[in-house]
C-alpha positions in Angstrom: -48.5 -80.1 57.0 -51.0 -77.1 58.2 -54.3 -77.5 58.3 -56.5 -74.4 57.9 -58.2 -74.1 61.2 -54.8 -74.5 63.1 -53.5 -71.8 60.5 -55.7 -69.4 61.5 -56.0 -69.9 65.0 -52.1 -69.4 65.4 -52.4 -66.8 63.3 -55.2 -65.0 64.9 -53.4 -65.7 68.4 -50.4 -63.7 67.2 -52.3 -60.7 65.4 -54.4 -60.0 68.6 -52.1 -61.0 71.5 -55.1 -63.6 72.9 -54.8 -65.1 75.7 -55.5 -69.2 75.0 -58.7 -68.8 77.8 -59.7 -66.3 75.5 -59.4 -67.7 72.2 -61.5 -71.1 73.1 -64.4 -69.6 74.4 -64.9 -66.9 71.3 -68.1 -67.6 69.6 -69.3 -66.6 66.0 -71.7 -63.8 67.2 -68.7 -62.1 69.1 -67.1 -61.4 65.8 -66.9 -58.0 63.5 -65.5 -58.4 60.4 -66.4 -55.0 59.1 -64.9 -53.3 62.6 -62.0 -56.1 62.4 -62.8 -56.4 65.8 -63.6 -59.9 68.3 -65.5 -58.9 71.6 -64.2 -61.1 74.2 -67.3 -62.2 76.7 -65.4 -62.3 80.5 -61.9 -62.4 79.4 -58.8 -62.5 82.4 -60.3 -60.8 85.6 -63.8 -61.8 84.6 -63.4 -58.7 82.0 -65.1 -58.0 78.4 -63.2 -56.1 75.8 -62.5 -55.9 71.7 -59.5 -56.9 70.6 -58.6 -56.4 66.8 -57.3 -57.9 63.8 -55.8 -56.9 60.9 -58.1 -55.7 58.0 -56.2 -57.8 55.9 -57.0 -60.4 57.9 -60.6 -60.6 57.5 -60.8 -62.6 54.2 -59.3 -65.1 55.4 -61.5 -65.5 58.3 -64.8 -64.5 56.7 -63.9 -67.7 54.0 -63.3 -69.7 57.4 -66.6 -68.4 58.8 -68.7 -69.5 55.6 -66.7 -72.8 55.4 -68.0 -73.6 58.7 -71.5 -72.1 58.9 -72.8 -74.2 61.3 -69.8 -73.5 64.4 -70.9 -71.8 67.4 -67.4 -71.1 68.3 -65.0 -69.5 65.9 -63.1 -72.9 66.3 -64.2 -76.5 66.8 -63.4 -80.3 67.4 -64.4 -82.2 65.1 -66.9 -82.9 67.5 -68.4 -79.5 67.5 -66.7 -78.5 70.6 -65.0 -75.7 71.7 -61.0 -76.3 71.8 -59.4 -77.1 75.3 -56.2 -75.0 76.6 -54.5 -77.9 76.5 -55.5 -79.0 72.9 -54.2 -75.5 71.8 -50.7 -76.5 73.9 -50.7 -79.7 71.9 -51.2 -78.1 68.2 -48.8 -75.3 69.0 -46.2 -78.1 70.6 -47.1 -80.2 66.7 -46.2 -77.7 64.8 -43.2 -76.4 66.6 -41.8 -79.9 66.3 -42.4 -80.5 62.5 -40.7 -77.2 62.0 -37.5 -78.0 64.2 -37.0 -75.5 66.8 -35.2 -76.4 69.6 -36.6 -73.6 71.8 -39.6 -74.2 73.8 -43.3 -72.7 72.0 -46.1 -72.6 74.1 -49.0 -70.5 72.8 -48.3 -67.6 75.6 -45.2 -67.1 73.5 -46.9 -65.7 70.4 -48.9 -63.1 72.8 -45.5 -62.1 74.0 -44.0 -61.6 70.6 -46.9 -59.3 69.1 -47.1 -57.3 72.3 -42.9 -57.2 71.9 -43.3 -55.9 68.7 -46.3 -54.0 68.7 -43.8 -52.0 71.5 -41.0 -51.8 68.4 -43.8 -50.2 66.3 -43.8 -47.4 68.5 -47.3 -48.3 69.8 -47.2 -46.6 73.1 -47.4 -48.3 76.3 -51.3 -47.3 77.2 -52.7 -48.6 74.0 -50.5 -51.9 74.3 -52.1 -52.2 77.6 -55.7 -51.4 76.0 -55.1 -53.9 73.4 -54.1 -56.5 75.4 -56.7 -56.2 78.3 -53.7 -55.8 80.8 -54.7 -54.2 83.8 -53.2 -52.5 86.7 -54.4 -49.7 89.4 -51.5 -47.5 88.0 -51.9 -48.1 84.2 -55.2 -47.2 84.5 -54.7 -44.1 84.9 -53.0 -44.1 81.8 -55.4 -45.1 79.3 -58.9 -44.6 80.7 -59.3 -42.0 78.2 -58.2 -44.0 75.3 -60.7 -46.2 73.6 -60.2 -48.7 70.6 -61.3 -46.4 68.0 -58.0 -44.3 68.8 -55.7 -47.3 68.8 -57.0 -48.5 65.7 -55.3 -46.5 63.2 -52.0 -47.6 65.2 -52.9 -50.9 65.7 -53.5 -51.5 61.5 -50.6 -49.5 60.5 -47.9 -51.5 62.8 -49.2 -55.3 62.1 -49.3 -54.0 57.9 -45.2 -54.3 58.6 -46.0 -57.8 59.9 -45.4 -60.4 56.8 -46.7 -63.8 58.1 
């Protein structure tokens, strides 16, 4: 059985490639739903960026958003805290069991598997690094030009082929 908030979170994880650090410390005010973008405040490497989500997407998480009015972070304990990594590990490991799978799921996984096939898509390798805040001295290089307005169209077009 799914419940709503876990839905969404998973989902979200796998539409923007998030990183677990970066998913529990996202607050309400860092989110755009007209953009369909999430600025993430000192992400890996003590870095801020926007990450985006499918427009299709943001239904669902504006009728999560009014549903829980009062949360400071996009998602909260029922004790109006922020998630742990490790509760994330333990909902991700909950659901991969009631479903089955033999294989090993940890929440890194579903980063993995929209970065894999955001590369199947044809999304080139320097806006696949800008949208998932990887950095290296040589891949900068790369994509310093680029900006998030210029991946957008890419970025909407590729997870539209994405039926979850």
């Amino acid at each position: 059985m799914c419940d709503t908030q876990h839905e969404l979170m998973l989902k979200l994880m796998l539409y923007t490639a998030l990183r677990v650090s970066e998913l529990i410390n996202i607050r309400v005010s860092d989110i755009d739903l007209d953009g369909c973008k999430i600025f993430i405040d000192n992400g890996k490497g003590s870095k801020d960026r926007y990450i985006l989500f499918p427009s299709g997407f943001r239904l669902a998480l504006q009728s999560f958003l009014d549903a829980h009015s009062e949360n400071v972070f996009l998602f909260e304990s029922r004790l109006k805290q922020p998630y742990t990594s490790r509760r994330i590990q333990q909902i991700v490991r909950q659901y991969t069991d009631e479903a089955g799978l033999t294989r090993t799921v940890h929440p890194h996984l579903l980063r993995h598997q929209m970065l894999t096939f955001l590369t199947a898509q044809g999304i080139s390798d320097a806006k696949i690094q800008l949208i998932s805040g990887h950095e290296s001295r040589k891949s900068l290089e790369l994509y310093q030009h680029l900006s998030l307005e210029s991946v957008e169209k890419d970025y909407q077009q590729a997870v539209r082929a994405l039926e979850i």
